[in-house]
C-alpha positions in Angstrom: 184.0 186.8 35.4 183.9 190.4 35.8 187.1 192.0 37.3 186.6 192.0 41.2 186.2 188.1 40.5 189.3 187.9 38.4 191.4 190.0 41.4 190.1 187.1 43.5 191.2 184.6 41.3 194.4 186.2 41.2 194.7 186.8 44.9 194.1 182.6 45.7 195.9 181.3 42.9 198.6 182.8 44.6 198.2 182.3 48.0 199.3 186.1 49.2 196.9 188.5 50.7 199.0 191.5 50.5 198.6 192.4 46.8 196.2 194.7 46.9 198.3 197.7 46.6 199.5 196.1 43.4 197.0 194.9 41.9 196.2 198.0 39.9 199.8 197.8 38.4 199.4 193.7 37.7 196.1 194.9 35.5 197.6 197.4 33.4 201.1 195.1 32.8 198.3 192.1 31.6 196.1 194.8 29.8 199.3 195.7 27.7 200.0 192.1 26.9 196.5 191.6 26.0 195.9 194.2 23.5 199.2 192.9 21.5 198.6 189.4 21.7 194.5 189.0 21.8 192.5 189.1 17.9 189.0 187.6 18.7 185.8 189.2 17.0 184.6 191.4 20.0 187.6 193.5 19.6 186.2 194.3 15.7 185.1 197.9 15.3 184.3 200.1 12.4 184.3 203.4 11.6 183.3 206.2 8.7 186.2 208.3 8.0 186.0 211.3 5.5 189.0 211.2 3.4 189.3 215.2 3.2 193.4 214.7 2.4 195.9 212.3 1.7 196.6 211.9 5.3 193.7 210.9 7.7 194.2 209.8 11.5 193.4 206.2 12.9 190.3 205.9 14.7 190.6 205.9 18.6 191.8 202.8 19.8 192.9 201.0 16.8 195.3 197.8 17.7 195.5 197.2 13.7 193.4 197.3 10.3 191.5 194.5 8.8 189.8 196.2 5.9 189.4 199.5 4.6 186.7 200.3 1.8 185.9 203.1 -0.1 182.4 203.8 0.9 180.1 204.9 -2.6 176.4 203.5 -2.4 177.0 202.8 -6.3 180.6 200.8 -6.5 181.9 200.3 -3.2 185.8 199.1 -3.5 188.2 197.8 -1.1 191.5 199.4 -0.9 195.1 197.4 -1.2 197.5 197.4 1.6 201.2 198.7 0.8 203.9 199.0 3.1 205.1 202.4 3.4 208.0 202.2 1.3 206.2 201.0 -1.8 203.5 203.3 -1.7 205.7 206.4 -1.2 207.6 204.6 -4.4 204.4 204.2 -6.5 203.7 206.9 -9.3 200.1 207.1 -8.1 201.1 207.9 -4.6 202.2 211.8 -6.3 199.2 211.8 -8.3 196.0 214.0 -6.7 192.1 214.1 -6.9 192.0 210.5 -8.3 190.0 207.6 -7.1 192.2 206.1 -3.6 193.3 202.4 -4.6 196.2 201.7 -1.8 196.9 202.8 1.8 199.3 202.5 4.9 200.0 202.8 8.3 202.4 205.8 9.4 202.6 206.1 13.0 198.7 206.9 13.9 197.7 208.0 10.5 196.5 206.2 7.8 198.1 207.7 4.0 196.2 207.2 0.9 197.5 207.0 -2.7 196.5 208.5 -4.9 195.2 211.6 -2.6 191.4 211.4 -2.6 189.4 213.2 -5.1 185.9 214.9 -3.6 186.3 213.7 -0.2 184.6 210.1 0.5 184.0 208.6 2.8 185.8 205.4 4.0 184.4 202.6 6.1 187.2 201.6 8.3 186.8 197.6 9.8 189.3 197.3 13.1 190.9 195.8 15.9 189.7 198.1 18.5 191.4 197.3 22.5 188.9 196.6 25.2 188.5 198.9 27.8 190.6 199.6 30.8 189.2 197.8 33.8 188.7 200.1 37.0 185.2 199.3 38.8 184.8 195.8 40.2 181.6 195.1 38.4 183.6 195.7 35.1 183.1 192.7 32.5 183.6 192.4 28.8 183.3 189.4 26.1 187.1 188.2 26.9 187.0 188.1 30.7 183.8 186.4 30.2 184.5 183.5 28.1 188.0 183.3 28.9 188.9 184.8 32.2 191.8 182.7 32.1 193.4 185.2 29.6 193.1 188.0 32.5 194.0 185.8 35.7 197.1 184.7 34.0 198.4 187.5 32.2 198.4 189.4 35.8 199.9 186.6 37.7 202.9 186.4 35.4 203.6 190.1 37.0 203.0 188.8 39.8 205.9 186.1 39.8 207.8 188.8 38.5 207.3 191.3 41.1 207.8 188.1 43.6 210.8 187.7 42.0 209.4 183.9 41.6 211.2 182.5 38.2 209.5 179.5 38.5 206.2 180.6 39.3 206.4 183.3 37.1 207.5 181.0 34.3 204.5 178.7 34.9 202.2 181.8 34.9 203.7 182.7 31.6 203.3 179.3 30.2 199.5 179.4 31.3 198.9 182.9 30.2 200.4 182.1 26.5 197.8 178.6 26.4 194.7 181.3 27.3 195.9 183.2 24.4 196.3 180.5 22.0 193.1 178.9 22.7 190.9 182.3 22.7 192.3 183.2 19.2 192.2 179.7 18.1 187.8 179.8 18.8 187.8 183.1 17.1 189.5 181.7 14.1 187.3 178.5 13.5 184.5 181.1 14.2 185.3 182.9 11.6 186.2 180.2 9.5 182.7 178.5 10.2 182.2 174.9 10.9 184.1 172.5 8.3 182.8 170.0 6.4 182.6 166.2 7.3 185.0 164.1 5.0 183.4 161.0 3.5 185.8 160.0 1.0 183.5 160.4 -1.8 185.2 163.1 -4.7 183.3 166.1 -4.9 182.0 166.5 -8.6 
């Protein structure tokens, strides 16, 4: 459904015809919701980052990391996640020019330890959100193949602003299923389909 059909939706689902004017604010409050609680593989980005200091910047958009790897066409590595406090902690966090083995997340940048030696490059795989709807004919992967995720995440705010507990507890209820069963595909996606059991041992 593309995002004129999902105001639609939104509009008979809940029998009022004077949401227009709010419909705007009902988008970005699901949009919000969406980019915090939604992991499917459309939302997967990379990007090449040169590590020129210790400190680089997120890319644009990033909702969270999945993998970082230290880009050489002769050894490629991946690089261990610390949480801040042990990587600040760790004696190769003061060391500099070595080869990065460990990063974190500090606010929007990403911190490397030790500080990178030569400047490399390193291929960043993330969760990137989807794009703010504003044109009717707007569309993307999720709204596509689960629409649902959309029509109920804005018709919670719309109990809300109706002050409608009930309704906007349903909604809710609704919204949270969509969620659940959009990152549940993506997962046996990833997974890939699962063997039959046919009770002979495997040797």
């Amino acid at each position: 459904m593309n995002y004129g059909e999902i105001k639609t939706a939104v509009t008979n689902i809940a029998v009022r015809s004077d949401l227009t004017a709010y419909m705007s604010t009902f988008t970005k409050q699901a949009e919000s919701d969406i980019r915090s609680d939604v992991r499917v593989p459309e939302m997967e980005a990379t990007a090449t980052l040169s590590l020129t200091s210790r400190t680089v910047a997120l890319p644009t958009g990033c909702l969270g990391v999945r993998r970082i790897v230290i880009a050489q066409s002769t050894a490629p590595w991946d690089l261990d996640y610390l949480p801040p406090n042990r990587l600040y902690s760790a004696a190769a966090y003061h060391e500099s020019g070595g080869n990065p083995f460990a990063y974190t997340i500090e606010g929007t940048n990403l911190v490397f330890a030790p500080a990178p030696a030569d400047n490399p490059d390193a291929l960043v795989h993330y969760y990137k959100a989807f794009d703010a709807f504003s044109l009717d004919a707007d569309t993307n992967a999720l709204s596509a193949d689960h629409p649902n995720v959309y029509i109920y995440g804005m018709l919670k705010y719309v109990g809300i602003f109706l002050h409608d507990t009930e309704k906007a507890g349903l909604w809710s209820q609704l919204y949270a299923s969509a969620v659940s069963k959009a990152n549940g595909e993506a997962m046996r996606r990833r997974r890939g389909p699962r063997s039959a059991r046919t009770g002979v041992p495997t040797p």
